[in-house]
C-alpha positions, 0 to 999 in steps of 0.5 A, spaced: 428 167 869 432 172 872 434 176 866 428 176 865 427 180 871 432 183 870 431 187 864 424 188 867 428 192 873 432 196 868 426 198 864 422 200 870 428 204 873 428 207 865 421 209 867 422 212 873 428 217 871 425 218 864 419 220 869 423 224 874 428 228 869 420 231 865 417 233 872 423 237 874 424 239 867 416 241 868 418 243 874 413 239 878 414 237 884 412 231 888 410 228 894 409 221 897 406 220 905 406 211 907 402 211 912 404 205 915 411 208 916 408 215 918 414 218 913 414 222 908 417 225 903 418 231 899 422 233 892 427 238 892 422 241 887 416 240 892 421 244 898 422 250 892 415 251 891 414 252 899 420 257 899 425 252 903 432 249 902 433 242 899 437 240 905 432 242 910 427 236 914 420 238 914 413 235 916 407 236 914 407 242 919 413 245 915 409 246 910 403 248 912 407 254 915 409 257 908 402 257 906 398 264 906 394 265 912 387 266 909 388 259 905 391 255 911 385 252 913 383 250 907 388 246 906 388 243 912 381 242 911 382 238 904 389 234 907 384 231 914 379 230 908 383 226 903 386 221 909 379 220 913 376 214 911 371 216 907 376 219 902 373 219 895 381 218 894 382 225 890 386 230 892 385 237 888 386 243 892 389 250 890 393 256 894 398 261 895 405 258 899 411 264 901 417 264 897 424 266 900 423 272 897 417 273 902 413 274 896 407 269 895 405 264 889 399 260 887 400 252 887 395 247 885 396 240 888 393 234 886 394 227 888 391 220 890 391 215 895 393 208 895 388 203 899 390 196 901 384 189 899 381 192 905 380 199 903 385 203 907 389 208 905 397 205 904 399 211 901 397 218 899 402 221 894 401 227 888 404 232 884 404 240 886 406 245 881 406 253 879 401 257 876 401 263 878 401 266 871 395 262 870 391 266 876 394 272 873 391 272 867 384 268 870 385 276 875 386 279 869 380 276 864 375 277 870 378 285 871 377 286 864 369 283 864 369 287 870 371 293 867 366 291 860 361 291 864 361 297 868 362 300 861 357 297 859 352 298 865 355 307 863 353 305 856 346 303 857 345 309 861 347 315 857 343 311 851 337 311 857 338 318 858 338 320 851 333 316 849 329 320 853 332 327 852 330 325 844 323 322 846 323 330 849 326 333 842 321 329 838 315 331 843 318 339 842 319 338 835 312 335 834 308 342 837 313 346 834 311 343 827 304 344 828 305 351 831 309 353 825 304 350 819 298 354 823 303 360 824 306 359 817 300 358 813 296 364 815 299 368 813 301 365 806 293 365 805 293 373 806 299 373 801 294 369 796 287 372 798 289 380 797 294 378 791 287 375 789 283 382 790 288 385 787 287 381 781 281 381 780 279 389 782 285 393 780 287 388 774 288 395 770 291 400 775 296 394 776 298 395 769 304 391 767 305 390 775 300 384 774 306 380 772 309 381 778 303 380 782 302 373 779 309 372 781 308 373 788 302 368 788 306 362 785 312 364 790 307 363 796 303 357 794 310 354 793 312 356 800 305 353 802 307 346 799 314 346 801 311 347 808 306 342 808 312 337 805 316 338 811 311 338 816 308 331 813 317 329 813 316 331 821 311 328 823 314 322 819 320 322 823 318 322 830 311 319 830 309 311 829 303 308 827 300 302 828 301 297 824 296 292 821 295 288 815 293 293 808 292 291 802 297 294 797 293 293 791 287 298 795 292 303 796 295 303 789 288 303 786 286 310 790 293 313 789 291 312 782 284 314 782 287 321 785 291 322 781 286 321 774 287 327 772 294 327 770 293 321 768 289 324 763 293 330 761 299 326 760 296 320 756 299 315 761 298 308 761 299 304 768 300 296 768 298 294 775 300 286 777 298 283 783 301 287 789 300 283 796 298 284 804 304 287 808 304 290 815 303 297 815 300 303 816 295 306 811 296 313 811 304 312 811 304 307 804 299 311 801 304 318 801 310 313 799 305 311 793 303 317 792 310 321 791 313 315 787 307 314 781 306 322 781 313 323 780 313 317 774 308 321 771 311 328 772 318 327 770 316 323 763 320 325 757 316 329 752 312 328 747 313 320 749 306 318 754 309 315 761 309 308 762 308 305 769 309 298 771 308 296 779 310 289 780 311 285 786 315 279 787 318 275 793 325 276 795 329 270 800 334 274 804 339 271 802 338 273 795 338 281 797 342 285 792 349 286 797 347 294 797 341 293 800 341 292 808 333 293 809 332 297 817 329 289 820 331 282 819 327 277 814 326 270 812 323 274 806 322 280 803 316 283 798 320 287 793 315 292 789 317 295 783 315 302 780 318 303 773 316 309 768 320 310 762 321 317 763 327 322 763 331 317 768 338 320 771 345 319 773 346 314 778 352 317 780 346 321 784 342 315 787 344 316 793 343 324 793 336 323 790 333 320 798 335 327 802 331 333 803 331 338 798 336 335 794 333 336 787 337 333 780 332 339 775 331 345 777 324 348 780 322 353 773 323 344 769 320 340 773 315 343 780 316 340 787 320 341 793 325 336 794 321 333 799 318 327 796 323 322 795 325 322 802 318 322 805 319 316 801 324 312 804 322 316 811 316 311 810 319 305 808 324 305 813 319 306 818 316 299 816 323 296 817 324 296 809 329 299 805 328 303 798 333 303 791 333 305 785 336 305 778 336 309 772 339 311 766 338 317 762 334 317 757 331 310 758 327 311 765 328 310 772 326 304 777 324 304 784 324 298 789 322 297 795 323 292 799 318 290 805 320 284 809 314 279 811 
C-alpha cells in the first residue's frame, strides 16, 4: 500500500506543476485565503498584475490600494459579498489595478469558496488575469457603433430633408406642367387654326407656298403630341394613384376597341388569352397597353399584316430571368406578354429603347415622340414590376411585363 501512495503523491505533484508551469505561461495569477488560519496567499503573478514586487508581504488591503479609485468599492462590495454567509459561493468581478509604471490595466477575477459539512466557508481561492486588450476592442466596437449610429441618425436626416425638398420639386414640377401644357398648346392651336384659314381661303395666292403651309401644320401637331407625351411621363413621374383590384382583360379589351380603326387599316390579327386581375391603376395600365399594342401594330413589316399575342403566365420568384430585378419583392410575379411579328431590332438597343426621346427609326418611317416606351416602363415601375423586351430584326419583338402578385 505505500507504493501505491506514493505513486498517487507523484501524479498529483505532476499535476499540480503541470498546472502551475500553464498558468504562468498564461500569465494567470492565483490566489487562496484559509479562512481557519486567516492566511493568504498570493502568486508572483497575481502580485504583478497589481504593480507589486514578488518579494513583498501583502494583505488583502495591499491590493485594494492598487485598485482604481472608481472601482474600489466595488470590489470590496463583491470581496464582503463572497465571504457572507449567504454567498452563493461564485466570484466574478472585473477592474482596472495600478501598474508600476503607474499606468492602469483591466483585471477579471474569478473564484470560489470551499465549505466544510456544515456549509461554512473553509477557503476562498481563484484566478486573476489581464484583459485589458479585450476591453480595448470591446471600447473600441462600442465606438464604432457609436460613430455608425450617428452616421446613421446624420443619414436618415439628409434623407428626411431631401424627401421633402423633392416632394417640393415634384409639387413645382406638377404646376409648371400644367401651366406649360396650357401655355404651350394655345398657341399651337393658333398656328393650326390660321394655318387652316390660310388653306382654305387663300389655297390659290399661296401658290406653291401651300407646301410649306402644310409643313408647318405637320410640325406643329407633332409639337402638340410631343407635349401631351411629356406631360403624360410627368405626371407619371410625380403622381401616385391608388391602387385596386383591374381586370387586365377589360382594359386590354378597350385598348383594342380604340385602336379598331388601325386595326382595320393595317389587317392586323390579335389573339388575346386569358389575362388575370392584378393591383393597380386603371388609367396608368391603360397607357402602358396602349403604347405597347399601338407600337405592335405601327412598326409591322410591310406588306405582312401584324400578328399580335398578349398572353399571361404565373412566374415563381425564384424562377425570375437574372436580368430581371422587379421595383417590389414577390412570392410570385404575372409575367404578361406582348408579342407581333414585326420589324423588331437589334438587342444591342434594349436598354436605349425605355428612355425618353430615344428613337431606333427615324420620325419621316416611323410617327411618334420617343416617349412611348418610357411612359411604359414609367407605369410598370410604378406598380412595383418591371418590364424586358427581346427582338430580332426582321422576325418581331416581345415585350414583358412582369407585375408581382
Amino acid at each position: 500500500m505505500t507504493g501505491i501512495e506514493t505513486s498517487f503523491d507523484n501524479e498529483a505533484a505532476l499535476e499540480i506543476e503541470q498546472l502551475r508551469l500553464a498558468l504562468q505561461a498564461a500569465q494567470v495569477g492565483t490566489w487562496d485565503y484559509n479562512l481557519e488560519t486567516n492566511q493568504a496567499q498570493w502568486s508572483d503573478i497575481c502580485k504583478k498584475l497589481f504593480g507589486l514586487p514578488a518579494d513583498m508581504h501583502i494583505t488583502s488591503a495591499t491590493l485594494l490600494a492598487k485598485v482604481h479609485p472608481d472601482d474600489q468599492e466595488r470590489v470590496a462590495q463583491a470581496n464582503a459579498r463572497i465571504l457572507s454567509p449567504h454567498s452563493d459561493g461564485d466570484h466574478n468581478v472585473i477592474f482596472r489595478t495600478q501598474r508600476e509604471d503607474e499606468t492602469y490595466r483591466w483585471v477579471q477575477a474569478k473564484g470560489r469558496t470551499i465549505l466544510n459539512e456544515e456549509g461554512q466557508i473553509l477557503r476562498f481561492n481563484g484566478i486573476v488575469f489581464d484583459i485589458t486588450e479585450l476591453k480595448q476592442a470591446q471600447e473600441a466596437l462600442r465606438q464604432s457603433a457609436e460613430v455608425l449610429e450617428q452616421r446613421v441618425t446624420e443619414r436618415t436626416q439628409a434623407l428626411k430633408e431631401a424627401n421633402q425638398k423633392l416632394k417640393k420639386s415634384n409639387e413645382n414640377l406638377a404646376e409648371f406642367a400644367y401651366i406649360a401644357s396650357h401655355d404651350l398648346q394655345e398657341p399651337l392651336r393658333k398656328i393650326q387654326s390660321f394655318g387652316d384659314i390660310l388653306k382654305d381661303q387663300y389655297t390659290i395666292e399661296l401658290g406653291d407656298g401651300i407646301t410649306y403651309l402644310e409643313r408647318m401644320q405637320v410640325a406643329a401637331r407633332r409639337m402638340s403630341t410631343l407635349i401631351k407625351d411629356l406631360l403624360t411621363f410627368s405626371r407619371l413621374s410625380i403622381r401616385k394613384e391608388a391602387m385596386s383590384w383591374v381586370s387586365l382583360t377589360d382594359i386590354v379589351t378597350d385598348v383594342l376597341l380604340d385602336l379598331e380603326l388601325s386595326i382595320q387599316e393595317t389587317g392586323a390579327e390579335v389573339e388575346l388569352g386569358p389575362l388575370p386581375k392584378v393591383q393597380g391603376d386603371v388609367s396608368q395600365l391603360t397607357q402602358l397597353f396602349q403604347n405597347l399594342l399601338s407600337n405592335a401594330i405601327k412598326f409591322g413589316r410591310i406588306g405582312i399584316p401584324p400578328v399580335i399575342i398578349v398572353r399571361a403566365d404565373v412566374v415563381e420568384a425564384g424562377n425570375l430571368p437574372t436580368l430581371v430585378q422587379p421595383v417590389r419583392e414577390a412570392d410570385k410575379y404575372c409575367r404578361i406578354d406582348v408579342a407581333d411579328n414585326g420589324i423588331g431590332f437589334d438587342e444591342k438597343y434594349v436598354d436605349r429603347i425605355f428612355q425618353v426621346f430615344q428613337r431606333l427609326h427615324g420620325v419621316s418611317q416611323y410617327a411618334g415622340t420617343g416617349i412611348g416606351l418610357a411612359i411604359c416602363e414609367k407605369v410598370v415601375t410604378n406598380h412595383g414590376g418591371v418590364i424586358a423586351a427581346s427582338s430580332q430584326l426582321g422576325q418581331g419583338t416581345t415585350f414583358s411585363v412582369y407585375l408581382p402578385l
